[in-house]
N, C-alpha and C positions, 0 to 999 in steps of 0.2 A: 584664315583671313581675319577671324575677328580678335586673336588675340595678337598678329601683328600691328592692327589698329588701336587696341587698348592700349597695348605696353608704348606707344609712343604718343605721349602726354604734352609735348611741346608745344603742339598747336592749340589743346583745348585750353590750355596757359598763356597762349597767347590773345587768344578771342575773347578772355575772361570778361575783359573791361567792357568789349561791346555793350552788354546789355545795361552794363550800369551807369556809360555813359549816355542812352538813349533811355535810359529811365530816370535821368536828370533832366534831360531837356525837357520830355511828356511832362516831371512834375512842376518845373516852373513854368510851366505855360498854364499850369490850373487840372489838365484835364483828368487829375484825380479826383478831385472835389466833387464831392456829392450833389446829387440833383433831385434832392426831394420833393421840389415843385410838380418836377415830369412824374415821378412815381407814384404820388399820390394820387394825381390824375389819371392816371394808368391804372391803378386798384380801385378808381372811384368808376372810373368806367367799364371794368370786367362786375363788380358787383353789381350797377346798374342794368349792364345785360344780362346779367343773368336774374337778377327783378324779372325784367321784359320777361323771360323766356319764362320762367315761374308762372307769369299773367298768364302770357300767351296759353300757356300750357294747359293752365285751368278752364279758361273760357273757350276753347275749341272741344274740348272734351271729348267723346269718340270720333274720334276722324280721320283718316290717310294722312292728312295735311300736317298732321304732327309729328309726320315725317322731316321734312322742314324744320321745326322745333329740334329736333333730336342731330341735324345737322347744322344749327348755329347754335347747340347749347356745346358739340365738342370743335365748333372753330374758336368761341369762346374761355373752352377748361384748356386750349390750347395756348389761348394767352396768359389763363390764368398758372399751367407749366414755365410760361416763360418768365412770368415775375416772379414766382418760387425758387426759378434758376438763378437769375439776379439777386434775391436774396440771400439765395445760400453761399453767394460767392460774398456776399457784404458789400453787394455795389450801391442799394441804397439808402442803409443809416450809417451815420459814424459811430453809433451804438454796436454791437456784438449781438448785444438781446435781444435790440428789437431788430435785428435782421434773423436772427434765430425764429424768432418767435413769429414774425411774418412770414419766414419760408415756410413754419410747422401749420401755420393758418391754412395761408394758400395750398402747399400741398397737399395736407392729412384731409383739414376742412376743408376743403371744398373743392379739391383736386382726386382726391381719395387715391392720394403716395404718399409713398413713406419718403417722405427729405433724408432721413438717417442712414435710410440703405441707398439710396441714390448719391447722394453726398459722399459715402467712403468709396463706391465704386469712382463716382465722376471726380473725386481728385486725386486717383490713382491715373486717371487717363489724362489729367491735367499732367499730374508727373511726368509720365512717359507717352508720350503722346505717339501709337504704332509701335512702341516698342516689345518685343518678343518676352513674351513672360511676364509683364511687367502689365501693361494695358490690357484690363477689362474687358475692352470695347472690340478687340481683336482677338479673344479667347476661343477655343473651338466650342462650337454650340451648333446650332441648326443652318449656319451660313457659315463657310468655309473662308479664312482670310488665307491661308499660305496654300504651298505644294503640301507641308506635310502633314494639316487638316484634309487634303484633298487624299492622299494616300493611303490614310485608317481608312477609309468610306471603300467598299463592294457593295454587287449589287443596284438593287431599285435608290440605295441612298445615293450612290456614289452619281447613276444617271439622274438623278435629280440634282445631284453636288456640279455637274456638268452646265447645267439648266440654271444654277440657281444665281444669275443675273436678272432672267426671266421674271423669275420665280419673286427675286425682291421685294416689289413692292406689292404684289398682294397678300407676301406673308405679313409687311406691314399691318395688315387688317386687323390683325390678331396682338400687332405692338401694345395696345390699351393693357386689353386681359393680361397681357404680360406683368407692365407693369404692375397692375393693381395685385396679382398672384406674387410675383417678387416679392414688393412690399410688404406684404403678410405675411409671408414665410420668414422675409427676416424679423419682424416683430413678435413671433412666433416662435422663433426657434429654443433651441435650449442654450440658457447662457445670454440670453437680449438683458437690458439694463430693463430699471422700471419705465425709464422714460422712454423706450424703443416699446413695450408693451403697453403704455398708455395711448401712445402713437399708434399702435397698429390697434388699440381699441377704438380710438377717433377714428379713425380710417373703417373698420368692420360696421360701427354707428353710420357715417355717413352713405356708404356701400346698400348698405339692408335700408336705411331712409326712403335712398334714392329707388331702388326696387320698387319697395313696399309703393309707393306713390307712382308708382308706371301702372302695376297691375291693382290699382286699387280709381285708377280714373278709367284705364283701358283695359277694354277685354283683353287676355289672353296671348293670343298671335296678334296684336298690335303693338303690345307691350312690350312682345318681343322682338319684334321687327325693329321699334324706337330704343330698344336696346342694345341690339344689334347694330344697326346703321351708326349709331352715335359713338361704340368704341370701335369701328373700324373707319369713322374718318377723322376720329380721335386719334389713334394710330397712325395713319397715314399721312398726317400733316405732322405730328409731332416725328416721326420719323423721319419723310421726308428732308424737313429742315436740320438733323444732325447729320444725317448720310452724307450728304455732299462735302461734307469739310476733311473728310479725314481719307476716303475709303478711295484705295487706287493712289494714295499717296506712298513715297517708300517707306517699307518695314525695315527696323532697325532690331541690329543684333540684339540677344541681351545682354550680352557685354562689355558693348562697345560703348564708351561716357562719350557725352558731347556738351558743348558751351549750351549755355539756356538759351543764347537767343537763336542757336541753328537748332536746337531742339525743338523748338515750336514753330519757328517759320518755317523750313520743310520738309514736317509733315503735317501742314496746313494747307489748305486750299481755299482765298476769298469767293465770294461769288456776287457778283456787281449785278446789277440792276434796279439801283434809286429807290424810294422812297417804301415802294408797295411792295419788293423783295424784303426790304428792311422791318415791314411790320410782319408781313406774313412768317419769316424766319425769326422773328424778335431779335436779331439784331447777332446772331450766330452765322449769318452771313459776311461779319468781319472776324472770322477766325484768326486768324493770325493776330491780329490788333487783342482779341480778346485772350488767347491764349498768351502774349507776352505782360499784358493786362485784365490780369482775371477781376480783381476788384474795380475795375474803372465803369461808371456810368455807360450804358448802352446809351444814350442820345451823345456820345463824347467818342465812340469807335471812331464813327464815320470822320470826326477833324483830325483825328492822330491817323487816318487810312494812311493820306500821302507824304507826313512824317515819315512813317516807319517803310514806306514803300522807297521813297530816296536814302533813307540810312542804309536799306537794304542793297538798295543799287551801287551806290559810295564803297560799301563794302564787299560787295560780288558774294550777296548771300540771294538764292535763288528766292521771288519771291511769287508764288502762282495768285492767279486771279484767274476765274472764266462767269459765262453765263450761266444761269442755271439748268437751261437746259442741256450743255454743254459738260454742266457737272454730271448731270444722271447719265448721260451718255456714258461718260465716264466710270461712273460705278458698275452700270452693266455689265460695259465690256469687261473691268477687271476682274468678279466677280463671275463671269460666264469664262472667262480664262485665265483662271487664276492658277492653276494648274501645266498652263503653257507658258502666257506669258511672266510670270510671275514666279519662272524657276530660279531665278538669282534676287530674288524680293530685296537683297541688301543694298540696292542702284539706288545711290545719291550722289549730290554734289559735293557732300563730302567725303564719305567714302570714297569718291572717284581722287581727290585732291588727296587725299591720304596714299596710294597708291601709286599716283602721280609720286609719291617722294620716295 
């Protein structure tokens, strides 16, 4: 199937122009143009909370209550992920450097990630967004995306592999640790550049800071508790907000090419719901918009939304949208049957049109 697909090139030569005609319009309409007014407000405000939380954190000094602390200092390192992501895409300076240099701030400093190992992962999934071999984000690890993840697994793994829509979001808990252990390792490794090892110095500095000052205000098992609580709903929100976009959307061969702009619209998924969807996901709730527009200003998604939603439609390119509770629904299910439903994982509407000829 997929090399009858491959070898017949006539159509992805033909769709070519789509994207470059709809990233003509997007650009004389402005919505590239950078929005350093909103960004800077944005980092002036994540620093400022995190002041508060600092105060807060001192002046309560032993207390249960600083449980609370520890649950708005990672809703907070959650926004401060999300302008690290903006930066590392170069959505807010027209500099290079200082978008480099603000993602390394935000994520090393004060995020405590490596932007360097998250950056080569996340624009490999930018390239192939679900596609088999290619995408990071759908690689076999502790959650199973195809049949044939599902097939190496016997045993206790395989009935958890079963379960594991369930299972999803409190393995989330553990997404923080994840990251911060990734980061390190690839800063670590043998063969990191100096500046991947300076990075994951800044990153070990702020890590051991942030310890040292839990168990040095709080006993013990409070420090622990406030360390605990804070990377698993640190995890759980930053996960949360990338799951819904991509997962239960169709997997693509890995050798089958497709035009860029069906490449990203679908195997994208938006998810609507105004203003407080848009801050709590930073603005990865217009997936498609930002996948056809990695560099464009997150306060600029939402105007180009029903641009690219009617070019979609003009041209009978499939374009999803749901709620969000609607999306986890979704992930679940695919993800708890991914093994049933999921046995021809190559269902799209292209593919189907390919066939069709």
């Amino acid at each position: 199937m997929s090399q009858a697909i491959t070898d017949d090139s006539r159509p992805q030569q033909r769709f070519t122009s789509l994207y470059t005609d709809l990233s003509h319009t997007v650009r004389d309409l402005g919505l590239l143009r950078r929005r350093q007014g909103y960004y800077w407000t944005q980092i002036g405000f994540v620093v400022a909370a995190l002041a508060g939380i600092v105060t807060g954190f001192v002046l309560l000094g032993n207390s249960w209550f600083q449980l609370l602390m520890a649950g708005a200092l990672a809703l907070v390192l959650v926004q401060v992920a999300f302008l690290s992501h903006d930066s590392a895409h170069r959505q807010i300076f027209d500099s290079a450097a200082w978008n480099e240099w603000t993602a390394r701030i935000l994520a090393g400093g004060l995020a405590g990630m490596s932007i360097h190992w998250w950056r080569g992962k996340h624009n490999k999934h930018h390239n192939a967004p679900n596609q088999l071999g290619k995408d990071p984000d759908i690689a076999i690890g502790v959650i199973a995306f195809t049949p044939d993840h599902v097939a190496r697994r016997t045993g206790l793994v395989k009935w958890l592999g079963d379960r594991q829509g369930w299972l999803f979001f409190p393995l989330l808990t553990l997404e923080g640790l994840s990251l911060h252990v990734a980061g390190l390792q690839h800063g670590f490794r043998r063969g990191a550049s100096k500046v991947e090892r300076v990075e994951a110095g800044v990153i070990v500095s702020r890590l051991g800071l942030y310890v040292a000052a839990l168990f040095l205000v709080l006993p013990p098992g409070k420090a622990a508790a406030f360390l605990g609580l804070q990377l698993a709903v640190f995890g759980v929100f930053l996960g949360a907000s990338f799951a819904p976009n991509h997962k239960g959307m169709p997997l693509v061969p890995a050798t089958m090419k497709l035009d860029f702009l069906r490449r990203q619209v679908l195997m994208s998924r938006n998810i609507r719901g105004g203003v407080v969807v848009d801050f709590l996901m930073g603005g990865l709730n217009y997936q498609v918009e930002h996948h056809l527009f990695p560099s464009m200003p997150r306060p600029h998604l939402r105007h180009v939304q029903p641009i690219v939603r009617e070019y979609c439609a003009k041209h009978n390119v499939k374009y999803t949208e749901v709620g969000l509770g609607e999306s986890y629904k979704i992930v679940i299910d695919y993800l708890n049957n991914v093994g049933l439903r999921a046995r021809d994982p190559f269902q799209c509407p292209l593919t189907a049109a390919y066939r069709t000829r």
